[in-house]
PAMARKOL-18568 format. One line per 4 residues: number of its first residue (from 1); for each residue z, y, x of N, C-alpha, C, O, CB. Coordinates in Angstrom, 2 decimals. Glycine has a CB too. Example, Ala and Ser with C-alpha at 12.3 -4.5 7.8 and 13.67 -1.06 7.14 Angstrom:
// PAMARKOL-18568
1	7.80,-5.69,13.19,7.80,-4.50,12.30,7.80,-3.30,13.20,8.46,-3.32,14.24,9.05,-4.47,11.31 ~ 7.08,-2.25,12.85,7.14,-1.06,13.67,7.87,0.03,12.90,8.04,1.14,13.41,5.72,-0.60,14.08 $
END
This chain:
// PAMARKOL-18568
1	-10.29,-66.13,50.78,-10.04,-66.82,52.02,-10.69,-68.20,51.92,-10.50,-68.93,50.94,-8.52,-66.92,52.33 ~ -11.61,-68.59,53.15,-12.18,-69.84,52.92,-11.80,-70.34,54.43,-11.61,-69.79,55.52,-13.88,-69.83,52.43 ~ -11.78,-71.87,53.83,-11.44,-72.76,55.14,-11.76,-74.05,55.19,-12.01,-74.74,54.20,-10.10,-72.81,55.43 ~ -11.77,-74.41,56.26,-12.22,-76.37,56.04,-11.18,-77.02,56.10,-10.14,-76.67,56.67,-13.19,-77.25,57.24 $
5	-11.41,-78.20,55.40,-10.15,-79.36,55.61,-10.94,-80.55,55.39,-12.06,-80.52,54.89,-8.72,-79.31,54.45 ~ -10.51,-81.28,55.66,-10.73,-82.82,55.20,-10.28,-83.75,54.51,-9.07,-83.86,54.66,-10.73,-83.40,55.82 ~ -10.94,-84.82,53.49,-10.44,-85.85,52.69,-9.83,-86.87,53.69,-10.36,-87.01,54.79,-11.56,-86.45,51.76 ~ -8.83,-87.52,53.38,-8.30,-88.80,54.08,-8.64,-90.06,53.46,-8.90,-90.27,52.28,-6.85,-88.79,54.16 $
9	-8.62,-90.74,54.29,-9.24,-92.25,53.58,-7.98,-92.67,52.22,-7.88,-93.87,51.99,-9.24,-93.90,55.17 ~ -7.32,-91.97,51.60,-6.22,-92.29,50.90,-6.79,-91.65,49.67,-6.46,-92.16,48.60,-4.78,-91.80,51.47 ~ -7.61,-90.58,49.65,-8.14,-89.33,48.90,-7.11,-87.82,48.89,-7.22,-86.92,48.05,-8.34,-89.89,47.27 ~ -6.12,-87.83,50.05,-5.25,-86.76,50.35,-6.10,-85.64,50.85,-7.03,-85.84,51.63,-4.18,-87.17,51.35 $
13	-5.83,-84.74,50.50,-6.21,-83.43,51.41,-5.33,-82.59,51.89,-4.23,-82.78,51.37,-6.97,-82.56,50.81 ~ -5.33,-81.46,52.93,-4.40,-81.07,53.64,-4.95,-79.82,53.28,-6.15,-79.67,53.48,-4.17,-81.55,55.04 ~ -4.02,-78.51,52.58,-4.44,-77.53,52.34,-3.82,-76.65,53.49,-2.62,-76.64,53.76,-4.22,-77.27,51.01 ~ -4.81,-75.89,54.15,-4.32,-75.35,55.51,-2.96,-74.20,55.31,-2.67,-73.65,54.25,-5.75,-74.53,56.30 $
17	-2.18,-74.03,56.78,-0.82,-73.78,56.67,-0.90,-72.17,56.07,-0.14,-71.71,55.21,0.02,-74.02,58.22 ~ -2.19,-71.33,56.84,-2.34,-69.98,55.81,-2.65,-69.64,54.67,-2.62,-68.50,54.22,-2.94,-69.31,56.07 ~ -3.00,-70.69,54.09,-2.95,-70.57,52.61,-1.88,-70.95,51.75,-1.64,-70.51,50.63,-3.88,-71.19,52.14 ~ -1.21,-71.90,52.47,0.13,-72.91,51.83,0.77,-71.41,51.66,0.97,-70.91,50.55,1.22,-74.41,53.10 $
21	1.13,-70.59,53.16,2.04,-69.69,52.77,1.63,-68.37,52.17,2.40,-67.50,51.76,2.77,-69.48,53.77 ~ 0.53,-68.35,52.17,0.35,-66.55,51.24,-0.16,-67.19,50.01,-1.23,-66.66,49.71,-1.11,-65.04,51.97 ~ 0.16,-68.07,49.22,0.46,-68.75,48.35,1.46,-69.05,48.12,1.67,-69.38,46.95,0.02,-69.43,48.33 ~ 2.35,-69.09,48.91,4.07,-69.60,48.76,4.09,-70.96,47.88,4.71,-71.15,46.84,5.18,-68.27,47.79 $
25	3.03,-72.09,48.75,3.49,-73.47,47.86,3.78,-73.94,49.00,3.33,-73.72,50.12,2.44,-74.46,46.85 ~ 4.62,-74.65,48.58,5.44,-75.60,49.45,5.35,-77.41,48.97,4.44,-77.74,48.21,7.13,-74.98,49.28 ~ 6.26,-78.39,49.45,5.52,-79.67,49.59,6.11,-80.08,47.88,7.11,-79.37,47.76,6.09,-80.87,51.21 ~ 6.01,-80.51,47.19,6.09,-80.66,45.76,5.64,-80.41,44.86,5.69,-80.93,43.74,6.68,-80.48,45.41 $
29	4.92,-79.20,45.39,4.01,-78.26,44.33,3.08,-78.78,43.85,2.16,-79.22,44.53,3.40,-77.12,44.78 ~ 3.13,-78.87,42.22,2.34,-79.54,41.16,0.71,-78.80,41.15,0.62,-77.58,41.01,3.22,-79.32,39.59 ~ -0.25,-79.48,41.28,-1.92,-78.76,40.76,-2.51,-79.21,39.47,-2.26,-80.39,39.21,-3.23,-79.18,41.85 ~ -3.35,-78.45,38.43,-3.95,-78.72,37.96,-5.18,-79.21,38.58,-5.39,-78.71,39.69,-3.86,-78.05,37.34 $
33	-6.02,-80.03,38.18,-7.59,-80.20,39.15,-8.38,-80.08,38.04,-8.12,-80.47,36.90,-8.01,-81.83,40.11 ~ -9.34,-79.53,38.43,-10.50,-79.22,37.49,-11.93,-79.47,38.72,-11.90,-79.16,39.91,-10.29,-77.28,36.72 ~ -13.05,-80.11,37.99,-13.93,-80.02,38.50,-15.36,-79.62,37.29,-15.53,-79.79,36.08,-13.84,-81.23,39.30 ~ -16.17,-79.02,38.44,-17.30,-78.21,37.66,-18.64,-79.10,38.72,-19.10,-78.72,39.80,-17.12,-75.96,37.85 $
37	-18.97,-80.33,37.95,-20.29,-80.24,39.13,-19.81,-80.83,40.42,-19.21,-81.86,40.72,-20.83,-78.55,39.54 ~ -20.40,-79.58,41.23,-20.16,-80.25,42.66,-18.76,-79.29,43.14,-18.40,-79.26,44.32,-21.76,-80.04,43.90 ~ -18.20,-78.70,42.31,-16.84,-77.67,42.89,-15.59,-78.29,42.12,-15.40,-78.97,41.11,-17.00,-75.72,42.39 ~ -14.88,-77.72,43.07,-13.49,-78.59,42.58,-12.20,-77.35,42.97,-12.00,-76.51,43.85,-13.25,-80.43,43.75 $
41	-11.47,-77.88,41.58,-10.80,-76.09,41.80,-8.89,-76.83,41.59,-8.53,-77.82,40.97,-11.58,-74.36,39.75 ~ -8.16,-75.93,42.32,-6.99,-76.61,42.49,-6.00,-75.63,41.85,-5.67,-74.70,42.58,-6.70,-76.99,43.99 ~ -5.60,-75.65,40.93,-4.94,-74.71,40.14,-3.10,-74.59,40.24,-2.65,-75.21,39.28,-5.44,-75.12,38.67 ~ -2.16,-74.10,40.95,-0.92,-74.68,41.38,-0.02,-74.33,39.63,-0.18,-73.35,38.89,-0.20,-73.70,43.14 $
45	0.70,-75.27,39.46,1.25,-75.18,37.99,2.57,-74.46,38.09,3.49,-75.21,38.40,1.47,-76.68,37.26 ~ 2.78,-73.61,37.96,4.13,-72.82,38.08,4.94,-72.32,37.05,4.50,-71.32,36.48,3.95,-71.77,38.72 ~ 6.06,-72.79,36.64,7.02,-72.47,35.71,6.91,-70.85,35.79,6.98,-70.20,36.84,8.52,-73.15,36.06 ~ 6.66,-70.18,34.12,6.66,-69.57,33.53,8.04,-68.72,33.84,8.98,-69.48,34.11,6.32,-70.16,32.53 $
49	8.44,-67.06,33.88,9.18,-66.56,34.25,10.07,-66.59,32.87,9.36,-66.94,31.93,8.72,-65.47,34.93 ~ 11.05,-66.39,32.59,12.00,-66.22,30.87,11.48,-65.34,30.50,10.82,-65.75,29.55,13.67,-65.86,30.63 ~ 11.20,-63.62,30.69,10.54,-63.11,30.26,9.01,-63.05,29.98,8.59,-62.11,29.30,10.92,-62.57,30.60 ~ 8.01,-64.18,30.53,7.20,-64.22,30.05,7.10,-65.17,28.92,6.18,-64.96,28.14,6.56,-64.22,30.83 $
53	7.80,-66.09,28.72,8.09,-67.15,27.95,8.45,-66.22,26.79,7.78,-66.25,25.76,9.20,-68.23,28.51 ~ 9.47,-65.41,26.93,9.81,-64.17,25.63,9.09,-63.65,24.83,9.33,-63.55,23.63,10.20,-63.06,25.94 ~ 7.98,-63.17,25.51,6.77,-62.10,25.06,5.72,-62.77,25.01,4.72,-62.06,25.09,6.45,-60.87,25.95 ~ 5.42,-64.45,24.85,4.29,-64.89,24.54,5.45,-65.45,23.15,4.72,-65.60,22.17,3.27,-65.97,25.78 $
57	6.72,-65.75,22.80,7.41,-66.75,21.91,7.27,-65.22,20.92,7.06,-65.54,19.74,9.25,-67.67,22.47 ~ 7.32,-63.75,21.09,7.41,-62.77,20.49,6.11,-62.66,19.69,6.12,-62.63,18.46,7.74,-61.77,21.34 ~ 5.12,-62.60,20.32,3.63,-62.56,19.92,3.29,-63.30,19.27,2.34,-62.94,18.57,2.79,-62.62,20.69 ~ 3.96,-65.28,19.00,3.65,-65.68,17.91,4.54,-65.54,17.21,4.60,-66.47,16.41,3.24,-66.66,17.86 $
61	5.09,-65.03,17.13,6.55,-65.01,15.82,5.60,-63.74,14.93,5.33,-63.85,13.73,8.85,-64.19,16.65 ~ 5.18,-62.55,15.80,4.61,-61.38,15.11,3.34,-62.20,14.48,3.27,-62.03,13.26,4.21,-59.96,16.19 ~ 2.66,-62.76,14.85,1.35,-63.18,14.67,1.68,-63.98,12.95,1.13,-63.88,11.85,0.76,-64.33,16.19 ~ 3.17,-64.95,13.60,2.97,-65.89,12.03,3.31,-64.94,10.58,2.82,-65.07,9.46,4.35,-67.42,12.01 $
65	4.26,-64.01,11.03,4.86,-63.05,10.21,3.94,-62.33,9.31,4.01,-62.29,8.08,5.54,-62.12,11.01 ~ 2.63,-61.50,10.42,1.63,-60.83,9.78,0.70,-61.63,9.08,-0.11,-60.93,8.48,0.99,-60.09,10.62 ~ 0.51,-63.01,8.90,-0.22,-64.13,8.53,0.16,-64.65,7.64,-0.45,-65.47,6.94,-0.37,-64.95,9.26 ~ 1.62,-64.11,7.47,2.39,-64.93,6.19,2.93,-65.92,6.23,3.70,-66.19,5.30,1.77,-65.29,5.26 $
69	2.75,-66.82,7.26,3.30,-68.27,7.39,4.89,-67.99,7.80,5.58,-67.23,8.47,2.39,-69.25,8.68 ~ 5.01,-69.43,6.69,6.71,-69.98,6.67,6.77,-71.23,7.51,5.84,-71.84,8.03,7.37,-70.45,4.97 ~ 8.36,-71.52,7.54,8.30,-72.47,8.58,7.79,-73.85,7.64,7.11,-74.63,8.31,9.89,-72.60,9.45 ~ 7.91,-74.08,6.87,7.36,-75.22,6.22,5.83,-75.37,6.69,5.34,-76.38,7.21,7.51,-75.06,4.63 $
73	5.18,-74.17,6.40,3.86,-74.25,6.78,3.37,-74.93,7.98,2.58,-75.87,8.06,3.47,-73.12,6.85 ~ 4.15,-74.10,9.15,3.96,-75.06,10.21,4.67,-76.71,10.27,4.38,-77.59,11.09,4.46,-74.26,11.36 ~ 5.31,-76.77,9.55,5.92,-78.04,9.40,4.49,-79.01,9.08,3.91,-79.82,9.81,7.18,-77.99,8.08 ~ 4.16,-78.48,7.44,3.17,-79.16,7.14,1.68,-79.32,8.00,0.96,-80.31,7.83,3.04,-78.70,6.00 $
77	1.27,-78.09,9.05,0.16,-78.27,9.61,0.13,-79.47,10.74,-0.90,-80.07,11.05,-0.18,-77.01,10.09 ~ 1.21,-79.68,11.21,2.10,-80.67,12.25,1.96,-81.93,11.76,1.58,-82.80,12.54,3.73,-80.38,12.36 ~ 2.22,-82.26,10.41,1.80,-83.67,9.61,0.30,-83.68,9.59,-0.33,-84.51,10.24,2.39,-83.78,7.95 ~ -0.15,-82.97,9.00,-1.41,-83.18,8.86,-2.30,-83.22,10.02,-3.40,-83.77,10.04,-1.80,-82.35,8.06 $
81	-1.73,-82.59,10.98,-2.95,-83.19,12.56,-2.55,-84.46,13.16,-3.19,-85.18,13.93,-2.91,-82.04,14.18 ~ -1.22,-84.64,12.62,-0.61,-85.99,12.95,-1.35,-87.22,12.46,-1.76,-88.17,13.14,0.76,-86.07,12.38 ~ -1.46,-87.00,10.95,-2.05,-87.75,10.07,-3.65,-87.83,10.32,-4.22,-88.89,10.04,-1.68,-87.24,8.77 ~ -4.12,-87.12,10.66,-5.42,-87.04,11.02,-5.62,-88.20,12.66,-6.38,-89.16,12.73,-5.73,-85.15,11.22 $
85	-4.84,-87.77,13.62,-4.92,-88.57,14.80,-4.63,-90.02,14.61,-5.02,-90.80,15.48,-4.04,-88.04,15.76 ~ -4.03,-90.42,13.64,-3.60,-91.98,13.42,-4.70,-92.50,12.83,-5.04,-93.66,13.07,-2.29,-92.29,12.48 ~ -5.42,-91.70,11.95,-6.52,-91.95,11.42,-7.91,-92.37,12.42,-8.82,-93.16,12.18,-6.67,-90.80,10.64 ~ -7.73,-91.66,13.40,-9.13,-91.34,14.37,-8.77,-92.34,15.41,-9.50,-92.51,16.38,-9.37,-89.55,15.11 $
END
């Protein structure tokens, strides 16, 4: 679906009312912005469902398990990027 809108002298834009709703955003709704060039892309940020939050928290638990890592490990990788950023 494509449509026109316009910038406001504020830098607001008005995203038209048929997209607001077969999008289901309403007035609060958070965007990522990304721009490429001359395109500009509006990404709406939407809290994660519990079950998807589950089965991505599942996938790294399997991931650290098959990898071998303990929780110290991640403890220690956590210092050390820490330690690295204070540095830089």
């Amino acid at each position: 679906m494509a449509m026109i809108t316009a910038m406001s002298t504020k830098g607001q834009i008005v995203l038209p009312k048929q997209i607001r709703t077969a999008l289901n955003l309403n007035a609060g709704t958070q965007f990522i912005v990304f721009s490429d060039n001359d395109n500009i892309l509006l990404k709406p940020i939407k809290e994660p469902k519990r079950s998807e939050f589950e089965a991505l928290l599942k996938r790294v638990q399997d991931w650290t398990r098959e990898s071998g890592m303990s929780e110290s490990d991640i403890g220690d990788a956590v210092k050390a990027v820490r330690r690295r950023k204070r540095k830089a």
